[in-house]
N, C-alpha and C positions, 0 to 999 in steps of 0.2 A: 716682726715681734722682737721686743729688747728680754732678754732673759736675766734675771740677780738671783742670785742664789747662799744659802748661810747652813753650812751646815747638811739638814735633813729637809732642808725649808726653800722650796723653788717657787720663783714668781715670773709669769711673762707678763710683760704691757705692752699694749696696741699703739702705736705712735697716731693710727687713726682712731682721734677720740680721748687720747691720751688716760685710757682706762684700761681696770684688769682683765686681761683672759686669761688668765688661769691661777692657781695658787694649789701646789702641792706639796704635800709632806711624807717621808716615806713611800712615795709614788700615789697615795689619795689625791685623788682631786678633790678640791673642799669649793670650788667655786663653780657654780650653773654653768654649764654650756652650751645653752640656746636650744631650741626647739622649734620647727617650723609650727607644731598644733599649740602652742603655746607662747611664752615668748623668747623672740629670738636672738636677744642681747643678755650682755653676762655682767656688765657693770655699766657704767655712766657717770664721765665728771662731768657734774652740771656748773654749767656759767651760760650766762647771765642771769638766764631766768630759770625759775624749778617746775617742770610739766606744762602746759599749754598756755598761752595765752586767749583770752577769750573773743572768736572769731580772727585767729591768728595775729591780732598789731595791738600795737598800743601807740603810745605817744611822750614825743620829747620836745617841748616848750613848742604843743601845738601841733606840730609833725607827726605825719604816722610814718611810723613802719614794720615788719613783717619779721616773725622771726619764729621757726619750728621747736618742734617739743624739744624742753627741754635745752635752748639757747645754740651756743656758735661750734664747743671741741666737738660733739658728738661727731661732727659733721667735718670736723680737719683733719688732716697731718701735722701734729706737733710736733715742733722741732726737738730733738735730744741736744740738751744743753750739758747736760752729766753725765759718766756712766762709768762707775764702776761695780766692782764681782757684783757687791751688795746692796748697792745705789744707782737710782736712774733718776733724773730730773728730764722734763718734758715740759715745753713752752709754747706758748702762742700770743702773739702781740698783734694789737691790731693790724689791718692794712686794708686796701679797696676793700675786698670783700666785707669785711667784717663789719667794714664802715656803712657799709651799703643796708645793715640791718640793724646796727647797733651802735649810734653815730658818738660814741665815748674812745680814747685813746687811751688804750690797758694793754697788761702785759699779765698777762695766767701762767702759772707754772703748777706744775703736780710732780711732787718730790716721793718717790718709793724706797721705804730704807728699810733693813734686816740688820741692821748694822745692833741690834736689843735680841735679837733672836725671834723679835716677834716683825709682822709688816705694818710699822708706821707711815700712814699715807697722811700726804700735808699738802693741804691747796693755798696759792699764795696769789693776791690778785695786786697789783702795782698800778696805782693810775701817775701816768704819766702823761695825762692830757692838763690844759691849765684851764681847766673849770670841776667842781665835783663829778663824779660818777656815779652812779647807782646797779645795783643788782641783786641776783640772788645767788646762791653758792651750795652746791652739794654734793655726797655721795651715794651709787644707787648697788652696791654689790649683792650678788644673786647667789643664797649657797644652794648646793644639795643637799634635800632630804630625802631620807627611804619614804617610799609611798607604793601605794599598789593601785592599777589601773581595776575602776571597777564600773565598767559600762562606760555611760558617759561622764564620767567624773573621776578625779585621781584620789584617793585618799590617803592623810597626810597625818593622819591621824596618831599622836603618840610621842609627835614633836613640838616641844616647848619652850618657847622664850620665857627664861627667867629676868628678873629687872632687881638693884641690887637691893634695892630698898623698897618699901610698898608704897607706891606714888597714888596721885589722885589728879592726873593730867584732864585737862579739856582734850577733844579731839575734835578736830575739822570734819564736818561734816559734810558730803560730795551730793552732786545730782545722779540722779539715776543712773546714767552713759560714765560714771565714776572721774568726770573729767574736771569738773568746778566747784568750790566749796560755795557751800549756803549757807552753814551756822555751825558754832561750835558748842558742846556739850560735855560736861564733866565726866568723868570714869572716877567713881569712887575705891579707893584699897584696892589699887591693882598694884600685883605681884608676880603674877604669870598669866602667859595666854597659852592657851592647849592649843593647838595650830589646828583648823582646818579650814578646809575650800569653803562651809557654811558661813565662816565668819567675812570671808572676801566676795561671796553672793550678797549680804547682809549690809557690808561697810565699805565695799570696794576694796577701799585703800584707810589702813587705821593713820592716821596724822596726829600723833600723841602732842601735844606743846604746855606752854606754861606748868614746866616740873621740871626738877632737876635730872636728866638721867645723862648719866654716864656712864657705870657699866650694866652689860646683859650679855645673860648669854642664851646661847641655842645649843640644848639638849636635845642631843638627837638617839633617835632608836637603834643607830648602829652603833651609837658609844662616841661618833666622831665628831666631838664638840668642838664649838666655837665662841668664845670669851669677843666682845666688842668693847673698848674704850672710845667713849665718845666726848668726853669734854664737855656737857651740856650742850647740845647745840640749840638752835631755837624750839626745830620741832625735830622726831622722830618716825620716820612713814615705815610702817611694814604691810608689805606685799607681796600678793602672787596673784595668778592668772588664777579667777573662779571657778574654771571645772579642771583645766589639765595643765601640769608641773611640778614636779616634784624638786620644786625651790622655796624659799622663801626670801625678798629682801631685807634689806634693816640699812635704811635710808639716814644719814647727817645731816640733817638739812637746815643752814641759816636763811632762811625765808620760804616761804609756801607759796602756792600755785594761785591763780586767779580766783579770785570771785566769780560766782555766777553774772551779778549785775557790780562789773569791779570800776575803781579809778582808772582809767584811758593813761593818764598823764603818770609815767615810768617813775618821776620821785616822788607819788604820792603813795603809793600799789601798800596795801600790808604789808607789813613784814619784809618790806625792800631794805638793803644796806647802803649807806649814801659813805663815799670815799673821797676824802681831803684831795687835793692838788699833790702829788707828791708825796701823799701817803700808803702806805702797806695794810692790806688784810690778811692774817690765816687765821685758816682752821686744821687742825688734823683731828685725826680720829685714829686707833691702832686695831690690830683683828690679832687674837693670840691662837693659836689654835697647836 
């Protein structure tokens, strides 16, 4: 684990995955720590692609190949390219492996900085291959909420996402098994969701898009709130496990998950990002807490 620290304000990041495990303040922990009855990851930088591919492959001019939830860092050792008190950068660049699932020549970096007092995370993808590249990009961090175990179900009840302004997003609509969208569907004057497991039996996974959202935050019932800046991304996914954890996500995400019955061919896919020869992508998003 790389530890940065500012102040009152401590971060670990996992080089495997090049995601957060931990974020505390005054010795709170404000980020999920996994759960075997629930789920057992606490963040996720997603690259290439964002949640599953459908029957695991897709295709590149004709070619299939194979790639798990969620794309290639989950599954790496990213290099430390930076590291200071309050900064840590983390890299991965193609190579066999990578090539083996995901035949583009790129270089990922996930830049963690306190250097504001708050944790600005910023994903940078670099294509250095000489043809376009495409993908998807995102962030999947897990906080804790108070909740109380009641039978089989946690209840979450009394924690709520505020949104800064009252939107009116379409939202992705999933299959039953919560794994692939079918259609998407408007949310009229939304301003807040009251948090509970009912709504994640219901939606699986909410996939807010086409709105502008930037800030939200998650009021919680112990007082220990959490402010997100997100810079619009495409879409916004909030989630948790529908009977047990006492988390919630709140997902960045520039592109979304597959279709049910989706495009096979990788620069066609919705909401895919297509990258110049020699051009740069970020995104950041910041967590004030």
């Amino acid at each position: 684990m790389i530890k940065i620290t500012k102040n009152n304000l401590e971060v670990e990041i996992n080089e495997k995955g090049g995601c957060l495990n931990s974020i505390k303040k005054d010795g709170y922990e404000y980020l999920w720590q996994g759960s075997e009855d629930s789920w057992t990851g606490k963040d996720v930088a997603i690259f290439p692609f964002i949640a599953r591919l459908k029957g695991g492959e897709y295709l590149v001019n004709g070619k299939t190949y194979s790639m798990k939830n969620h794309g290639l860092c989950r599954y790496a050792i990213l290099d430390v390219e930076k590291k200071e008190e309050d900064e840590v950068t983390v890299s991965l660049e193609a190579n066999e492996a990578t090539l083996a699932q995901y035949p583009y020549k790129f270089k990922f970096s996930a830049n963690y900085s306190l250097k504001e007092g708050n944790l600005k995370v910023t994903y940078i993808v670099n294509n250095i291959d000489d043809k376009d590249i495409y993908f998807g990009l995102g962030g999947h961090p897990a906080f804790n909420i108070p909740f109380k175990r009641e039978g089989d179900e946690d209840n979450i009840d009394g924690n709520t996402i505020v949104f800064e302004n009252k939107i009116s997003p379409n939202n992705y609509y999933l299959t039953p098994d919560g794994l692939f969208i079918t259609h998407k569907d408007k949310f009229e004057d939304l301003k807040e969701i009251h948090l509970s497991k009912k709504i994640f039996q219901k939606y699986k996974t909410l996939m807010l898009c086409d709105a502008k959202i930037n800030k939200v935050q998650l009021l919680k019932k112990d007082g220990k709130n959490v402010t997100m800046y997100l810079n619009n991304p495409d879409t916004v996914a909030i989630w948790t496990k529908e009977k047990f954890g006492g988390y919630i996500c709140i997902e960045p995400w520039c592109g979304i998950p597959d279709f049910d019955n989706p495009e096979k061919e990788m620069s066609k896919k919705a909401g895919i990002n297509k990258l110049g020869v020699g051009e740069t992508f970020k995104f950041s998003y910041t967590i004030e807490i």
